[in-house]
N, C-alpha and C positions, 0 to 999 in steps of 0.2 A: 409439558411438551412431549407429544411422542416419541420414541427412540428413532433415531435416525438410521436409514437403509444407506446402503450405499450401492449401487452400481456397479461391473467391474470394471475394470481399466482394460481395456484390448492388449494384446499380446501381440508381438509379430511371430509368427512359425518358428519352431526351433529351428537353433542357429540361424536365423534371418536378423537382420534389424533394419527399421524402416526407411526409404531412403530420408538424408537430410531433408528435401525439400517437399515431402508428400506431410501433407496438414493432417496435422493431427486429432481425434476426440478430444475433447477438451471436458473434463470434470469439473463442475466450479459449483465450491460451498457457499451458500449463501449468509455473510456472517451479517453483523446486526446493522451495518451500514445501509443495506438492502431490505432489510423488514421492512415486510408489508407492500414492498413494492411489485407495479405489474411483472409478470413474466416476459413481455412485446419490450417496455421499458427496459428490463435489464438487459435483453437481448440484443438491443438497440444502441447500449450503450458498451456492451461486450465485445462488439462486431464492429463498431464504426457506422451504426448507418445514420446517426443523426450527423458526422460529419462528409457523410458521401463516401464510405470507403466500402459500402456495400448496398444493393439498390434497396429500399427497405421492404419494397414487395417481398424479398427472398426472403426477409426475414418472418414474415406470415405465413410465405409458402414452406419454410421449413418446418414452424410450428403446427398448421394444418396437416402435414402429412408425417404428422407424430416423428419426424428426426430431432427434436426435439422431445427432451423425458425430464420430467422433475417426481425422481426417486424413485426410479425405472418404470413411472406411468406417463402415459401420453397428459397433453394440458389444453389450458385453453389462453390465448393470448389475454386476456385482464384476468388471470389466476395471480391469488399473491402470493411470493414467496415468504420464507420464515427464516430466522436462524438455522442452520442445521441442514436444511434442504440441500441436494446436489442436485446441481442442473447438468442433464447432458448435451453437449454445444459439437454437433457435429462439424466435421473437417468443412471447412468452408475458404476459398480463395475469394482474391481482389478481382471480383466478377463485374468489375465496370468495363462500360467500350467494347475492344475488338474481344471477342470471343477466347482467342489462344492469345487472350492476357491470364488467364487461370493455367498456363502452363509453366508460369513463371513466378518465384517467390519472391517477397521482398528483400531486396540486397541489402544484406548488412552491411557496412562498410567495413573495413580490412580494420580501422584501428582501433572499434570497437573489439572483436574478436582475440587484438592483440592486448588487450587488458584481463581479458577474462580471470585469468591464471592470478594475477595479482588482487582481485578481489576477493580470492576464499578467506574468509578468516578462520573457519572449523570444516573437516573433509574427514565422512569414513565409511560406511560402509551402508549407512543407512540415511545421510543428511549430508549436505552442503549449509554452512551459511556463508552469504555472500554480504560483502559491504557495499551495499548499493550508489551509485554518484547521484546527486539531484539531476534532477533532468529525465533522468531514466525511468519510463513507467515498467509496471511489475511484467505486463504485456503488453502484446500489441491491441489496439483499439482504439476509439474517442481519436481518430486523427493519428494514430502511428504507428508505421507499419512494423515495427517490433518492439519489444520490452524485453526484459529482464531474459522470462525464460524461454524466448527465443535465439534471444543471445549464447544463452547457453547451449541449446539444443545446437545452435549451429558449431558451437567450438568442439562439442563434445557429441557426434553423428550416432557414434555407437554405444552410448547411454544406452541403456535400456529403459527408464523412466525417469525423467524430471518434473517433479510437480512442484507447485505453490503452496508452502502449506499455510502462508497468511497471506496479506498486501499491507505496501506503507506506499504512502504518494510519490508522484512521480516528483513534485519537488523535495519529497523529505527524502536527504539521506541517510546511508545507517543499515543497520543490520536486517535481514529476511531471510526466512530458512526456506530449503527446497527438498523435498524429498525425492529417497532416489528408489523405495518400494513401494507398493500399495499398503503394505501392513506398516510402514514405518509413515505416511500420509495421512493413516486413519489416527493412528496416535494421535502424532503433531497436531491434526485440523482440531480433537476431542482437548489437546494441553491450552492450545490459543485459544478457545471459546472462553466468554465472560467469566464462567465459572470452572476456570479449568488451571490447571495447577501452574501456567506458563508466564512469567512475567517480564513486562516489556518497561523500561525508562527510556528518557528522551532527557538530550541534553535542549537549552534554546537560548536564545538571545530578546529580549522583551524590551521596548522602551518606557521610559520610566524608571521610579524606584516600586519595582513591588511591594506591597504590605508584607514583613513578616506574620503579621497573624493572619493573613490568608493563605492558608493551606491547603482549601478545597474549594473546587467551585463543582456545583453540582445540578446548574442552571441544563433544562430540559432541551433538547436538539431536533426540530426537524429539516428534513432535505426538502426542498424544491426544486422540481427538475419537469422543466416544459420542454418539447420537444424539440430538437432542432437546437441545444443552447446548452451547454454545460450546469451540472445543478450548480445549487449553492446554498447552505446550511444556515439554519438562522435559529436564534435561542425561542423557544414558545413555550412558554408555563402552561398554558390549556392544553395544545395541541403534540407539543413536544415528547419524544421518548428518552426516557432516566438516563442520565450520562452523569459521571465523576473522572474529575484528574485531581490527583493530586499535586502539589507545588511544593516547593523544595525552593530556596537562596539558597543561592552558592557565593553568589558575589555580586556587589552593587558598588559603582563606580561614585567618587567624590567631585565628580566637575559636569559640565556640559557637553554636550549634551547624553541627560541622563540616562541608565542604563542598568539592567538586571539578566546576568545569569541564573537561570534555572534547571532545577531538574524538576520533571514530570512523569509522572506514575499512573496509567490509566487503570481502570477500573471497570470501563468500560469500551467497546472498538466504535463508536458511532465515528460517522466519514469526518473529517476535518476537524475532529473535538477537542484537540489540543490550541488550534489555533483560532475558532470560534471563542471554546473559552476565556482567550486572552485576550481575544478582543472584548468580550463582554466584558471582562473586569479591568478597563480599562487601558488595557499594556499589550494592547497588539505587538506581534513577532516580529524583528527586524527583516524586512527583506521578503514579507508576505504580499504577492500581488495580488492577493483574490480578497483579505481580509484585513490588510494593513493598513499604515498610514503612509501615501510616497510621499508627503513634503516632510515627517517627521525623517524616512528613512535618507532624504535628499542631506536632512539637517548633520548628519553624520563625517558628510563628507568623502569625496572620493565618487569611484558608481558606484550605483546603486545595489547593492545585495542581493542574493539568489537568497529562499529562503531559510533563515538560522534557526532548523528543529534538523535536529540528528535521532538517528535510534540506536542509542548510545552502549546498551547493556541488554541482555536478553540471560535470563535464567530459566531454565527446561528439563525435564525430567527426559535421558536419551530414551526414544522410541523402542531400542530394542534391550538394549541391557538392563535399563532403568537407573543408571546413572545418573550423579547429578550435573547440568554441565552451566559453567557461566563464561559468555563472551560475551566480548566491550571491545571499540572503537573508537576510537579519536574521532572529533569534529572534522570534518574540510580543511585544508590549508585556506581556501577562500576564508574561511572566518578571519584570518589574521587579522587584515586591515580592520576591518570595525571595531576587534577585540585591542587592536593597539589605537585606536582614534579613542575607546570611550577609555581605559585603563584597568579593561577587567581580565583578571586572569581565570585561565581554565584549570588550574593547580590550586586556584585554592582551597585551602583544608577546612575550611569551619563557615558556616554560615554569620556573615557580618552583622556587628553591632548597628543598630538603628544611628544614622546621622544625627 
């Protein structure tokens, strides 16, 4: 793969910072969830316009008149990205309807803003990690007018930068880092790559007793994503790109209805791989609406679950010192109920003996 460029990040004038509500450049790495896919596509799906949050002409008109750049050169809308690539995604508002609706940003609501503070779990000079809620995507797009690090931009106006330096779903909760420099961004995006020193575990909740001797599942992943419709990932041994997680018992419950705590260790970032894979091997994730089972999750008792994948541990070499650094997360308080209906504890020490 060629070495990857990057772009600069805009600056506001010294001593300036930009106001809160003026939209920002937006940088976005292409990691391996998006190989291969069109540029019009990603665009489409970065912006909102297959749900209507922006007209999709704008989105051609942007890229015909080169405000759009992948890796500070102009493109063509069916150009495909790669890992590594950085897409330039200019400031763009919710340009539906009356005209002076682009004078106005999307309202966070107040008690969003008043959680912020409570979600750092690591703060310093170079990073944030935040512990993300389900529910919450990394940003806004695909139908919603903010995510993660808008949230932040809005609590914290005079940041001088907040970037993404990975994504995790908007249902999975759990840990994501944000950088707060360009040089501390270029790290992080170079640690998170396939092959890059930064490692991610996922706590989960599976129905079933998982196989102790399955350890890895290493079944091939492609996306389908038609226009106008949310993708959705399916296993293809012909067509498929290489994905591994690995599997971990932690704990496997002695009654009905049955149940396996997991840890999960990727190996690779393909979109939904953890929860693909566990539906291919048979133990779909408690609480998965896109890849689950609802009468197994019905069988549980109680409602129904949000979904039970956390990003539970993150181990990273610090961007500027080079430090080592490990943070970890508690699951949800939501897990309680399922984890006290099936009898599995999240303490426990050793992976359990086969029934």
């Amino acid at each position: 793969m060629t070495a990857r460029r990057h772009p600069e990040i805009p600056a506001a004038p010294a001593g300036e910072n930009p106001p809160a509500d003026r939209p920002r450049v937006r940088l976005e790495t292409v990691d391996e969830r998006s190989d291969g896919q069109r540029l019009d596509n990603f665009l489409l799906r970065e912006l909102g316009a297959q749900h209507d949050k922006q007209p999709r002409a704008l989105i051609y008109r942007l890229i015909r008149k080169g405000q759009v750049r992948v890796n500070k050169k102009r493109a063509k809308p069916h150009s495909r990205l790669h890992p590594g690539d950085v897409v330039r995604i200019p400031p763009v508002r919710d340009l539906r309807g009356d005209p002076s609706a682009g004078s106005t940003r999307a309202t966070i609501p107040s008690g969003w803003l008043e959680r912020v503070e409570g979600m750092i779990r690591h703060e310093d000079e170079a990073m944030l990690v935040i512990d993300k809620p389900a529910g919450l995507a990394a940003h806004a797009g695909s139908g919603y007018d903010f995510g993660l690090i808008e949230l932040l931009r809005a609590a914290r106006p005079n940041a001088g930068m907040l970037e993404l330096a990975h994504r995790i779903d908007r249902e999975t909760s759990g840990l994501i880092v944000v950088a707060k420099s360009r040089e501390a961004l270029l790290a992080l995006q170079e640690a998170f790559r396939p092959e890059g020193e930064a490692k991610k575990s996922y706590l989960l909740v599976c129905h079933g007793h998982w196989p102790r001797d399955l350890r890895s599942v290493t079944a091939p992943l492609i996306k389908e994503q038609g226009e106008g419709r949310a993708h959705r990932v399916t296993v293809d041994s012909r067509n498929g790109k290489s994905a591994r997680t690995d599997f971990e018992v932690l704990a496997r419950n002695a009654r009905e209805p049955r149940a396996t705590l997991l840890r999960a260790t990727l190996h690779t970032g393909r979109t939904h791989q953890i929860r693909v894979h566990c539906r291919h091997a048979g133990h779909p994730i408690v609480g998965d609406s896109k890849y689950g089972d609802r009468k197994r999750d019905r069988e549980l008792g109680g409602k129904r679950p949000g979904l039970m994948l956390h990003a539970h541990r993150l181990t990273l070499t610090h961007p500027t010192h080079r430090g080592r650094l490990t943070i970890t997360s508690e699951p949800p308080r939501e897990w309680a109920g399922v984890l006290e209906r099936t009898g599995l504890d999240l303490n426990s020490p050793h992976p359990p003996q086969s029934n």
